[in-house]
Steps between C-alpha positions, in 0.01 A plus 500: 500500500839416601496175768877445469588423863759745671772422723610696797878379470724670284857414396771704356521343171155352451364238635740220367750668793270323734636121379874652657381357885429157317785546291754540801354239671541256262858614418560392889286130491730428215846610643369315862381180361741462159813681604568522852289187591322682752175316601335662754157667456627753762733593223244565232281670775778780502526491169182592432471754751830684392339499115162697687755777640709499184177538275351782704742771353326464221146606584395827484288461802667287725259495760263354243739243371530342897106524505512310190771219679260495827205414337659239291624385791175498719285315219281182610742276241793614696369440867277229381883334409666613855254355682514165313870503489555530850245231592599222302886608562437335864344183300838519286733514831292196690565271176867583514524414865262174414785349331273407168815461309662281748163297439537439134895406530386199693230436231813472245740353712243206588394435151901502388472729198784605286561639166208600295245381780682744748426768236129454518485442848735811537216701291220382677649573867560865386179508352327374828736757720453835292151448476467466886733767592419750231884570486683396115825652629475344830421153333796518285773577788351195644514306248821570360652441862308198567353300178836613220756430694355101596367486114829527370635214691240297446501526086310811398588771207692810660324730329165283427474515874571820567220579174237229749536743825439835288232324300353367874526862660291641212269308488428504850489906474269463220218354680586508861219700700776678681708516239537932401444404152172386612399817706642724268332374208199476677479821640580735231206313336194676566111450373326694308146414584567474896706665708855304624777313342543104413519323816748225546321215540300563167845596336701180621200255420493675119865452493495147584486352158797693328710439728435142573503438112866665476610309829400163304719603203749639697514098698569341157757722415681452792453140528650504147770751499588491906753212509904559494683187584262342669669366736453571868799563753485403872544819613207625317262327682685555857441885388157397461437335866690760620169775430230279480220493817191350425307709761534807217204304300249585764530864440344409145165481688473843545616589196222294361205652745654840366479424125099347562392804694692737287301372192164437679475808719649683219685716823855501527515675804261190676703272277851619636342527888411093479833385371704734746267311780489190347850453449597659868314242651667203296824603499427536954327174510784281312772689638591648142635820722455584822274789648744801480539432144164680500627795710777607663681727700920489584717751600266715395414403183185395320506172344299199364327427123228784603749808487718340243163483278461883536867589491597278181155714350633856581761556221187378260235665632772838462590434172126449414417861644750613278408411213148573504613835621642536128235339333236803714791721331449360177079504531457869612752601231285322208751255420349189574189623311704556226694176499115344561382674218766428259451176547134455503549670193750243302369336246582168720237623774206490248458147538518259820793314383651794392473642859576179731833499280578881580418407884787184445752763342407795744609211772794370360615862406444579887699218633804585274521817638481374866737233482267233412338570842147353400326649839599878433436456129142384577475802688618760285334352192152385671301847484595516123404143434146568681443775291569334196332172581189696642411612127432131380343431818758295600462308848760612747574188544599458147686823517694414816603141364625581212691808675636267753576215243690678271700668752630191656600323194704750231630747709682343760685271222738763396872489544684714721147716578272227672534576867372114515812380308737763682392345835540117307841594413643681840359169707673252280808703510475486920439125479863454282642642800336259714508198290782430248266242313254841382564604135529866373197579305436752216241771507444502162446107507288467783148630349494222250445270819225717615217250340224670737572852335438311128249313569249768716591767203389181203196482752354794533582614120281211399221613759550861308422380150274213580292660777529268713384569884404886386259627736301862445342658789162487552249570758673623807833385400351143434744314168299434240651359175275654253666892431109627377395396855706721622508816235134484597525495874758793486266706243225442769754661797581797285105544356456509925 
């Protein structure tokens, strides 16, 4: 009997015409992000959404092939990740307005660091802010306009420095529980012997260990490497007093009540609800911002950190529709099975190691293609790496880690293609107009500063081919670290 599964939507060509929607929308992250340094998910949103229309001249049913896009597009990972974005988008906004930043300048203006020092302390700060906010981009442009410009006067490395805020911004979208990296590769990650994807709290608390183990590395190298002349200039430090506000450290308290729920409750959305709350309150009780910060309306417009949550979310949360409306495409057509199967059956995917490194290249492979955007390439690459890891039994958390790690260390290192280093590069080149003292740097130079990247890559290879922190799934999702465990507890589900 013939049980070969048959799909409803047909291309002219075969099925390989059903890549042309990813295809096209690839060709237009590339030219946005690497050629017309154009960095707006709105951007990428129409992108993908022109690449739908484009690639529905080629189906022979077209009515089928926007069936196909809708129910990619209505699937629990995709408004499982709307919900979550737009939620912990308000969280992102009342940081911003909290002035954290502003909190840590006075940290390093008080403790008069330059040169090397300044390059820790600038890693650390970004480190701090990307994991509260969630936002790598948005923790660069603040850094850059705030921490480079006072770290060259007071002794640091151009590019070193400029290496310490990337290296900062990743890590902090690495492991941040708001971070997308986080919520994509958690839910594209689903179980196998209960329904549901990894939650967040589980994922981050997993997490913890890599990333703290590359941070530590990461410290040495810049407290090593970070210096330039050493020596501080006056103005450096009157840059310095110039953003610093000690009140921004009290918003760290509800970034801290967010991370402990977040990994207790194990439910972002409670998580996300209690810092939003939290922080309100703090920020009204020691005059951080005032009430209509909150809410506002003028002139008839809607204002305050609520709104701007949602609003900075919508290009996103558009972008994200579209490309799980192509990856629907590429499911009803039998593409993704086939790419799934393929791989599964690789020589490489016959043994565990085998497959966690096909999971590291599927990543890496993904983020090229977007630009080094590690968020989308979680996304598009996630269902593939659950499939794959779901044959050794692998936990989800182990699947989304090393999804999420790999992402954020090789891709967004390359030249001229890294949306990271594009953004780097255009903020450095405002500041020269600003400041004469700022220093052109090279593109092609500035990934060898990027210790983070080096580091969380050396990291998780070793956790690859040593094992270390691989978790199976057991007993109603429960990591176990013994694989039989959890062969026999899947044998049991299918025997039921």
């Amino acid at each position: 009997m013939d049980t070969k599964k048959e799909y409803s939507l047909r291309f002219r060509g075969g099925k390989v015409m059903s890549l042309v929607p990813l295809i096209i929308f690839i060709i237009f992250c590339i030219s946005f992000f690497v050629v017309f340094q154009i960095y707006e998910m709105d951007a990428l949103a129409m992108g993908g959404f022109v690449a739908l229309i484009l690639g529905s001249v080629l189906a022979k049913d077209i009515g089928k092939y926007w069936d196909a896009a809708v129910k990619g597009m209505s699937s629990e990972i995709a408004n499982t990740l709307t919900l979550i974005l737009f939620v912990v988008g308000i969280f992102s906004k009342l940081m911003t307005h909290g002035g954290v930043a502003e909190g840590f300048v006075w940290v390093g203006d008080k403790l008069n660091l330059t040169g090397a020092p300044f390059s820790v302390f600038t890693f650390v700060v970004t480190a701090i802010l990307a994991t509260a906010t969630g936002t790598s981009i948005g923790t660069i442009i603040t850094g850059m306009s705030i921490l480079y410009p006072s770290g060259l006067l007071l002794g640091a490395h151009p590019v070193i420095l400029a290496g310490a805020i990337l290296s900062g911004a990743l890590f902090g979208d690495s492991i941040g529980p708001v971070s997308d990296v986080t919520i994509a590769s958690c839910a594209t990650q689903e179980y196998a012997t209960k329904s549901g994807s990894a939650d967040i709290g589980g994922m981050v608390s997993s997490r913890i260990k890599y990333s703290l183990a590359a941070g530590a590395l990461t410290i040495i190298m810049f407290f090593l490497l970070g210096g330039g002349s050493g020596a501080a200039d006056e103005t450096g430090a009157a840059l310095l007093a110039q953003y610093s506000d000690p009140k921004g450290l009290l918003m760290l308290i509800p970034v801290a009540l967010l991370l402990i729920v977040a990994i207790k409750s194990k439910n972002i959305y409670l998580a996300a609800t209690t810092g939003i709350v939290s922080g309100t309150i703090v920020a009204l009780i020691f005059g951080i911002f005032p009430a209509n910060t909150i809410m506002s309306v003028e002139g008839g417009v809607l204002g305050g950190f609520i709104i701007e949550g949602i609003q900075n979310m919508l290009g996103t949360v558009a972008y994200l529709y579209a490309l799980f409306g192509i990856m629907g495409i590429m499911q009803e057509s039998g593409m993704m099975d086939g790419i799934i199967e393929g791989l599964m059956k690789s020589k490489m995917s016959k043994t565990v190691v085998g497959t966690e490194l096909l999971i590291a290249a599927g990543s890496c492979v993904s983020g090229f293609c977007l630009g080094g955007a590690n968020g989308p390439a979680c996304i598009m690459f996630g269902p593939i790496a659950g499939k794959l890891g779901q044959q050794h039994h692998l936990h989800p958390y182990r699947r989304g880690n090393l999804l999420a790690g790999f992402a954020s260390a090789v891709p967004v290192m390359i030249p001229f293609a890294s949306l990271f280093i594009s953004i780097t590069i255009s903020t450095i080149n405002g500041l020269r107009d600003q400041y004469d003292f700022v220093p052109a740097v090279n593109p092609a130079v500035l990934p060898t500063a990027m210790f983070f990247c080096y580091t969380f890559a050396a990291v998780w290879l070793f956790s690859i081919f040593t094992g270390w922190g691989r978790d199976y799934e057991g007993v109603d999702g429960k990591p176990v670290r013994d694989a039989a465990e959890a062969a026999e507890t899947s044998v049991s589900l299918i025997s039921e």
